[in-house]
N, C-alpha and C positions, 0 to 999 in steps of 0.2 A: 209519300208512302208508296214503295212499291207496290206492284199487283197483287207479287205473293202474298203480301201483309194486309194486301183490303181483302183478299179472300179467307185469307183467316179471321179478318173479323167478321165479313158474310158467316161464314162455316160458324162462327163462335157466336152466331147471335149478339152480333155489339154492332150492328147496322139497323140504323129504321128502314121503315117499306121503303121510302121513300129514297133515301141514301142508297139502299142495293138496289132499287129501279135504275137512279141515274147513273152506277156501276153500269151494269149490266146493259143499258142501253145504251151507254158509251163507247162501251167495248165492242158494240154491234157495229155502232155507226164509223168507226176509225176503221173494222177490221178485225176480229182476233188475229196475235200474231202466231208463231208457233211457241214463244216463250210464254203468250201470254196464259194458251193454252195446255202447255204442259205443268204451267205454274198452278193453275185450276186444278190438273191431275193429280198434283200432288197433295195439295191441299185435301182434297176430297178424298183420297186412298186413306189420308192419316186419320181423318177425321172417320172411316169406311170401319164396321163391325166384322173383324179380319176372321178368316179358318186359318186355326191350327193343324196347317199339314204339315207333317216330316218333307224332309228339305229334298227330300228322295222324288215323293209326291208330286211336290212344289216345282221342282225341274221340270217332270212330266207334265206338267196340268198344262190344257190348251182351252182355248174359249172360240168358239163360233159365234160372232157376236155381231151385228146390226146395228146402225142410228135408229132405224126406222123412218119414218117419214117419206118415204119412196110413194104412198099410197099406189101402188103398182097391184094391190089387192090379193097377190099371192098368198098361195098357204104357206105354212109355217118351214119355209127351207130351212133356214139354221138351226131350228133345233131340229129337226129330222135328220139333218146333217150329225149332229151333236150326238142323234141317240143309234146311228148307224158305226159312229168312231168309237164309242163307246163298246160296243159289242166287237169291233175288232179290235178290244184290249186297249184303247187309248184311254188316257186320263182327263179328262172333261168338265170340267169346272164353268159349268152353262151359266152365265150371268145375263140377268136379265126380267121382264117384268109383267105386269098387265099393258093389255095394248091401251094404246095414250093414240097413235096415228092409224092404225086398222082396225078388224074387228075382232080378232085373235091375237094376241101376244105370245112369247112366251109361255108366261103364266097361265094363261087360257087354256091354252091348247096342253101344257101337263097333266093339267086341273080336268081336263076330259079326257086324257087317257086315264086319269085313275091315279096320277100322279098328287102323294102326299105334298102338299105345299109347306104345314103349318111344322117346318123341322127345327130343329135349332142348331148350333155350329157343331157340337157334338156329334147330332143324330148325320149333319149334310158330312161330316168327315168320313163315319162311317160307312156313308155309300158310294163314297169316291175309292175308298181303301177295298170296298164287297165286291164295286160294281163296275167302278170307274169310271160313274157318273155322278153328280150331285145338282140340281138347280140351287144357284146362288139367288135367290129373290130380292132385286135389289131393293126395294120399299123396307127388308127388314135390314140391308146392311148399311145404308146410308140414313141414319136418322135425321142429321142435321137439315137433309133435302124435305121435314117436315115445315121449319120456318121459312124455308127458301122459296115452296113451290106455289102459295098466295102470289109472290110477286111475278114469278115468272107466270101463270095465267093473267097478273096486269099488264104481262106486255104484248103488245098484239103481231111481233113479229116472233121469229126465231132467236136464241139465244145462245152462247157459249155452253149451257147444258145440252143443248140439242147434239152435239159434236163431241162432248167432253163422257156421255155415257158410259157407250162402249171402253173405253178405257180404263172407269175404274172399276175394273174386279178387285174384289177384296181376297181372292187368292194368294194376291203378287204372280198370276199366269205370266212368264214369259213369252207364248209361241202364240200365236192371234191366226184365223181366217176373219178378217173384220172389212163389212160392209158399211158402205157411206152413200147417202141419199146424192150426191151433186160428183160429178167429176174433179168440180173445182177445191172439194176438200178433202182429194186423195191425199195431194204432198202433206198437207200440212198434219193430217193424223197419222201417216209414215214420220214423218220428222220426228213428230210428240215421242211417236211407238220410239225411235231411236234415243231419242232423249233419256227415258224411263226403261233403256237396259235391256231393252225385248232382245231376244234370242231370233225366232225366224218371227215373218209375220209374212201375208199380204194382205193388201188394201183393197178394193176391189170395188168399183162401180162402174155401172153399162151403161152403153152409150143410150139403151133402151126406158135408162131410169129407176132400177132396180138395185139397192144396195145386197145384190147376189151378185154371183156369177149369172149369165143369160142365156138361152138358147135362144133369144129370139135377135139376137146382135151383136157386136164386140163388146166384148168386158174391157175394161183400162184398168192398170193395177199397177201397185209400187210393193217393192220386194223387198223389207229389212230383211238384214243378215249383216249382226254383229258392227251395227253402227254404219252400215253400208245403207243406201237407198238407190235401187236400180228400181227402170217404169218399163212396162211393156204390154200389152195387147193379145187376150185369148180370145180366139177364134176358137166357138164348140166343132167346128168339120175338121179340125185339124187331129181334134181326140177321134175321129169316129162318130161324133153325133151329130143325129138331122137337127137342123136349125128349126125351130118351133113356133108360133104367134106366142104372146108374151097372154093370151086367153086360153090357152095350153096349161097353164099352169096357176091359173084366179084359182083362189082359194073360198070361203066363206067364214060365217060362226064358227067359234071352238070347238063344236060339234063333228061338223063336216070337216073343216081341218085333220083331226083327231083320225077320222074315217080315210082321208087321204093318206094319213103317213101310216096307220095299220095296211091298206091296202099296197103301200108299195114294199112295208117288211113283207108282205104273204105274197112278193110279186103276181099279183093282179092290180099294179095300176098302171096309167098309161103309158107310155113309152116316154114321153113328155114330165110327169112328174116324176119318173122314175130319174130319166138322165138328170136331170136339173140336179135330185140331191146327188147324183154320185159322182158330175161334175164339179161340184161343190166339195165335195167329202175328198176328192180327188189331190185338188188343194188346198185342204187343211190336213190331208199326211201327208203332204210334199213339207208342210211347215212345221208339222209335228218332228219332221227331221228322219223317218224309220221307212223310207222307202225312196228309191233310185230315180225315177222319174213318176211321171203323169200316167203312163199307158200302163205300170204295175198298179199303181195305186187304184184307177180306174177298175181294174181286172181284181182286187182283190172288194173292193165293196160293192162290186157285179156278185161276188161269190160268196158274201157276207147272206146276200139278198135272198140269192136263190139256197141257199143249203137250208135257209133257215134260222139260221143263226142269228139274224137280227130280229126278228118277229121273237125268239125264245129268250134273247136279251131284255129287251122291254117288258117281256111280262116280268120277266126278274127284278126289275129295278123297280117297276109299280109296286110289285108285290113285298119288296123287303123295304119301299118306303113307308110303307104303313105298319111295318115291325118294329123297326128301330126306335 
């Protein structure tokens, strides 16, 4: 039985605990390969509770997305990230969850700005099409991960889901800023990304241990485009920004989180979590494909910041999630 075919029968509920344990930690102990892992992505999209976006949408939609498991204790970059591209007109199809390895997730941190959680694929359409944002909550789009997730707390190491997350949005996003906990599994979620048709992407993990971009170290990162995978090396002095302690930018509860990414829309927060998201945001519109280099990109969600424009976008999104 191929992979593909025992993961279908994982996803299809036709495995005992037991049977998907020895899966699953088989796969650990060999290795995931990059087949083995894009065979999982695929399995898991089909099996994934899709949005009906127009195909228009659907080109546009980007995801800023994380493993997690960095325990690096930062606050919520990616979607601070997510909800500053948002405001400068980008398409945003945020996938993602309750925190499982921090103290904020995602979800958390929506969930204390005021952000409606409980949508459904209709109401998340309509605010990608209003707002051009939508949190994709992934606990409602993957149901099957209901019988899968017993097994995976019986196993006491990491797993092929740990790697395999960020990759199934149930949009079908092509353009990815996607974070990864280890250096060592940039190529192979570049590979997948290539596999699975991605449009632009980068990979991105710091030598610091942070599945962001860093200020406190060099970033490593693999660059799909169209089937291609180049690897290279950002350096924040080279944008313009002071290099930071990686305690520059700890985060806390969904509370304080919440508090930090209001305070850098109303620029009053530090220099520090402020660069972090715009270096971040920097490129993921370099891979959203609408802007020439790093140093425009940079310059335009400096200007997002301070006109206001992003602090007046989140209230709009909060407030028409709770309408729709």
């Amino acid at each position: 039985m191929s992979v593909k075919e025992q993961f279908e029968k994982l996803f299809a509920n036709r495995m005992s605990e037991e049977e998907a344990r020895d899966f699953l930690v088989g796969l650990y102990e060999k290795g995931e390969s990059v087949e083995d892992v894009t065979a999982a992505v695929e399995v898991m999209r089909a099996h994934s509770v899709k949005l009906p976006l127009s195909e228009e949408l659907r080109a546009r939609a980007i995801d800023v997305v994380g493993t997690g498991g960095d325990k690096s204790g930062s606050f919520n970059i990616s979607t601070t990230v997510s909800l500053l591209l948002a405001s400068m007109g980008r398409v945003v199809a945020k996938h993602g969850n309750r925190s499982i390895t921090s103290r904020s997730g995602a979800a958390d941190l929506l969930e204390a700005l005021g952000y409606n959680l409980a949508l459904g694929v209709e109401q998340q359409v309509r605010m990608i099409e209003e707002t051009g944002f939508a949190f994709i909550f992934a606990m409602n789009h993957h149901p099957a991960m209901k019988h899968i997730m017993p097994v995976r707390r019986s196993i006491p190491h990491r797993t092929v889901f740990n790697i395999m997350g960020p990759l199934t949005n149930p949009t079908g996003a092509r353009k990815y800023l996607m974070g990864v906990f280890s250096p060592d599994f940039i190529d192979t979620m570049a590979q997948v990304l290539a596999n699975l048709d991605t449009e632009r992407a980068f990979v991105v993990s710091s030598e610091d241990g942070m599945d962001e971009i860093s200020l406190s170290a060099p970033t490593r990162f693999a660059w799909v485009s169209e089937g291609r995978v180049d690897h290279g090396i950002i350096d924040p002095r080279e944008h313009g920004l002071k290099l930071a302690p990686k305690e520059a930018v700890l985060g806390g509860e969904a509370e304080e989180n919440a508090a930090i990414t209001r305070a850098i829309f109303a620029n009053e927060a530090t220099d520090a979590q402020r660069d972090i998201v715009l270096l971040n945001a920097a490129y993921a519109l370099f891979a959203d494909g609408q802007v020439r280099d790093i140093p425009e990109a940079l310059e335009m969600g400096r200007e997002a910041i301070e006109s206001g424009q992003a602090a007046r976008h989140l209230d709009r999104i909060v407030t028409l999630s709770r309408q729709v």
